[in-house]
ZAGUPA-851351 format. One record per residue (C-alpha): x, y, z; residue number from 1; residue in one letter; chain. Coordinates in nm, 2 decimals. Layout:
PT       xx       yy       zz    nr   rest   kette
PT        X        Y        Z   NUM      A       A
...
END
This chain:
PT       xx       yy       zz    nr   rest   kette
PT     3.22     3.27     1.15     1      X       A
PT     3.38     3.00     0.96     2      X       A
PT     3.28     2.70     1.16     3      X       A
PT     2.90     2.85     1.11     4      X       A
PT     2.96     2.87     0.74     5      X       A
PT     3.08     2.49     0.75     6      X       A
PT     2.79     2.41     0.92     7      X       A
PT     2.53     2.60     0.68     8      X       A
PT     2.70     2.41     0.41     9      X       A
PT     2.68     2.04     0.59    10      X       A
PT     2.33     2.10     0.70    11      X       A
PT     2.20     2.24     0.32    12      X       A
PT     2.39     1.92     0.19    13      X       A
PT     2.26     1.70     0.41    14      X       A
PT     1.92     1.86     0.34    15      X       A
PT     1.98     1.75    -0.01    16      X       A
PT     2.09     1.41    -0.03    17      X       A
PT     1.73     1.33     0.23    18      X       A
PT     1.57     1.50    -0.04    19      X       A
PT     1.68     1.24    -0.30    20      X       A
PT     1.57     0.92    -0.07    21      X       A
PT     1.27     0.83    -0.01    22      X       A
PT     1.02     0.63    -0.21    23      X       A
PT     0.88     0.87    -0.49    24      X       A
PT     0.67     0.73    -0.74    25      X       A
PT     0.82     0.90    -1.00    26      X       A
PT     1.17     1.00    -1.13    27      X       A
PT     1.31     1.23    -1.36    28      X       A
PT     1.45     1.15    -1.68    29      X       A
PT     1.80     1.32    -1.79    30      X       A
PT     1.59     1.57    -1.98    31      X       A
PT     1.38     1.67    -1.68    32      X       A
PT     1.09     1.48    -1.82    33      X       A
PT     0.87     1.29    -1.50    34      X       A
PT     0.86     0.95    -1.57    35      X       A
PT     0.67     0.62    -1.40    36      X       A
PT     0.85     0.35    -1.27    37      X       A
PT     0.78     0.02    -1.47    38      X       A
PT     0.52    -0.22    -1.37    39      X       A
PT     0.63    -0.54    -1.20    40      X       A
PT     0.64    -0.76    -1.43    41      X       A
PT     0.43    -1.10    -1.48    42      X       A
PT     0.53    -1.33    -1.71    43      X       A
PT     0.48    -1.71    -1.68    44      X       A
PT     0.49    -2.05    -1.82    45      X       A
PT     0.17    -2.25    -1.78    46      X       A
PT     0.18    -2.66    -1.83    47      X       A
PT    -0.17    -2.81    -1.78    48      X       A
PT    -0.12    -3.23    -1.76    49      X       A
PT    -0.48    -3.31    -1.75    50      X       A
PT    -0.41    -3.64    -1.61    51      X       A
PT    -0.05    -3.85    -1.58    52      X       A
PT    -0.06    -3.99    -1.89    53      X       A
PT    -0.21    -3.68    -2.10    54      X       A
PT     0.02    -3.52    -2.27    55      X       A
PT     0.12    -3.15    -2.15    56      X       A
PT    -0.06    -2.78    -2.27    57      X       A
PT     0.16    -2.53    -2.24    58      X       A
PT     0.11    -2.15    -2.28    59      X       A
PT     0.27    -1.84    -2.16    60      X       A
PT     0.11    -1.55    -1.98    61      X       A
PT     0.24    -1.17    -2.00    62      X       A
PT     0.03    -0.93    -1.74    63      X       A
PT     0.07    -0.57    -1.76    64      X       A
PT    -0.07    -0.57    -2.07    65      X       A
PT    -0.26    -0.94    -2.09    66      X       A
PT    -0.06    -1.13    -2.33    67      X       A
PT     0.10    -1.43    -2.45    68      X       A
PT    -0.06    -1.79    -2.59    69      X       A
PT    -0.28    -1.82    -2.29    70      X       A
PT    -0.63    -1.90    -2.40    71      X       A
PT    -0.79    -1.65    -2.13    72      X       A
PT    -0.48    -1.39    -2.07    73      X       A
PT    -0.69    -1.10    -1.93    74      X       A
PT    -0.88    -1.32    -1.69    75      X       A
PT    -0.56    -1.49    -1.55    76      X       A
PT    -0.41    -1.20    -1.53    77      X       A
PT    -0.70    -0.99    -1.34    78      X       A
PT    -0.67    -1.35    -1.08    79      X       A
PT    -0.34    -1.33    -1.05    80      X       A
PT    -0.36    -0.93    -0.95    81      X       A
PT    -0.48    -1.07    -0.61    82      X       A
PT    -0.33    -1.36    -0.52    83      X       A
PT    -0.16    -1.38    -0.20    84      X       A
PT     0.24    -1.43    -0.28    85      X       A
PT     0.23    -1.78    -0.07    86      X       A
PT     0.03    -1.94    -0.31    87      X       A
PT     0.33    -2.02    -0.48    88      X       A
PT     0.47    -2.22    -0.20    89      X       A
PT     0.40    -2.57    -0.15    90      X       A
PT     0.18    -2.68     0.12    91      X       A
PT     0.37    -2.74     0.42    92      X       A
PT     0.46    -3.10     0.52    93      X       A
PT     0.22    -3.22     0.80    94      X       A
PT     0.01    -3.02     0.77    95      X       A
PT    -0.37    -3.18     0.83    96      X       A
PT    -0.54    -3.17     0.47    97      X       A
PT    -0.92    -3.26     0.40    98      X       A
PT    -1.00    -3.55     0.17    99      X       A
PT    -1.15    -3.41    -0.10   100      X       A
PT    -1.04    -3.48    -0.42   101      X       A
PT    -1.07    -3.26    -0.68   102      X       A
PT    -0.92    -3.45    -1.00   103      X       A
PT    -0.65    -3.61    -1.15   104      X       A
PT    -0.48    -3.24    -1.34   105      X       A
PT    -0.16    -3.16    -1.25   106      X       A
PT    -0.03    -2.78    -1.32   107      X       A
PT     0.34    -2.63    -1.28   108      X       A
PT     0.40    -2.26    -1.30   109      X       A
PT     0.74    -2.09    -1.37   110      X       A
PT     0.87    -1.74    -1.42   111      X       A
PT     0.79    -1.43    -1.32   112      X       A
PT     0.51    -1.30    -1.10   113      X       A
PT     0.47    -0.91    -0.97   114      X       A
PT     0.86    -0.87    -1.07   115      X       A
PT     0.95    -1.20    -0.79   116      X       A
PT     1.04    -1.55    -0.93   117      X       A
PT     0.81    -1.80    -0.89   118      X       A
PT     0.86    -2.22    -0.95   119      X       A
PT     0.56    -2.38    -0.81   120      X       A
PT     0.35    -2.69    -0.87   121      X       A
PT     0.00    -2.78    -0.84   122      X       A
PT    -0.23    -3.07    -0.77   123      X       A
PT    -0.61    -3.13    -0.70   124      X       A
PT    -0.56    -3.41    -0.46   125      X       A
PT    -0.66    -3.31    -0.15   126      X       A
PT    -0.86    -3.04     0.01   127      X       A
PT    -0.50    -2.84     0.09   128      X       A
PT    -0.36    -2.86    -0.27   129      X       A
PT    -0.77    -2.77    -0.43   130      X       A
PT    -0.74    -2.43    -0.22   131      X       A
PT    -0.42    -2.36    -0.38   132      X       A
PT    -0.56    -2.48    -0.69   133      X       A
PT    -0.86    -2.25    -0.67   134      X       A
PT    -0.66    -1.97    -0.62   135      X       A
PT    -0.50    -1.94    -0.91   136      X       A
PT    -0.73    -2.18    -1.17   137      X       A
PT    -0.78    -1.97    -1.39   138      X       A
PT    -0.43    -1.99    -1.50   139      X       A
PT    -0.52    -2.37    -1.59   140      X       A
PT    -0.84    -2.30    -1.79   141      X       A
PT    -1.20    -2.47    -1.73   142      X       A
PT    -1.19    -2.75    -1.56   143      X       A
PT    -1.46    -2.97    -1.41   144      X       A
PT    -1.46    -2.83    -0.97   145      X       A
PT    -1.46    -3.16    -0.77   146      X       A
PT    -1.46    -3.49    -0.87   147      X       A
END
């Protein structure tokens, strides 16, 4: 009789603690209250070098709401909602590249993207570097396409 009570008890515990894993959207706060986890956050630093010897624009970008000194915050952000997360890493070395060139503007990126950091660089030099570009241009404003 005792070893079956034992076992009840393990058994309802163990019950308990798989109840409390798991990926739940929402939590409870200490007052019982449901709450929503946090968006990922999004916040960057944008420099724009429209050519080497121009001097640097620089603006910051908050997503989650659309913020910061960005000239076009809600349409970066909407962009950046769909990026793929290898954007941010530099084309790989070797690899074949087209020869178009897209211009001489030079962008750098660093903070915080989805709640990941991100340091990344960006060039319109070649046909690799213009995809990359493209994916995320709108965090560089309006810019002439190709060159």
């Amino acid at each position: 009789m005792r070893t079956l009570a034992l076992t009840g008890l393990l058994t309802a515990a163990a019950l308990v603690a798989a109840a409390g894993c798991g990926s739940s959207e929402k939590a409870t706060s200490g007052d019982g209250a449901t709450v929503s986890p946090a968006p990922a956050q999004t916040e960057l630093m944008i420099t724009l070098k429209k050519s080497p010897k121009a001097e640097p624009v620089t603006w910051t970008l908050t997503c989650d709401p659309a913020g910061g000194t960005h000239p076009a915050a809600e349409k970066a952000c909407e962009q950046l909602g769909g990026v793929p997360a290898d954007v941010w890493k530099p084309t790989a070395a070797g690899q074949a590249c087209t020869d178009i060139y897209g211009g001489p503007e030079q962008g750098e990126v660093t903070g915080t993207w989805k709640g990941q950091p991100v340091e990344a660089t960006f060039s319109r030099k070649d046909g690799c570097e213009l995809d990359r570009w493209t994916k995320v241009g709108d965090l560089f404003g309006k810019l002439p396409r190709v060159r």
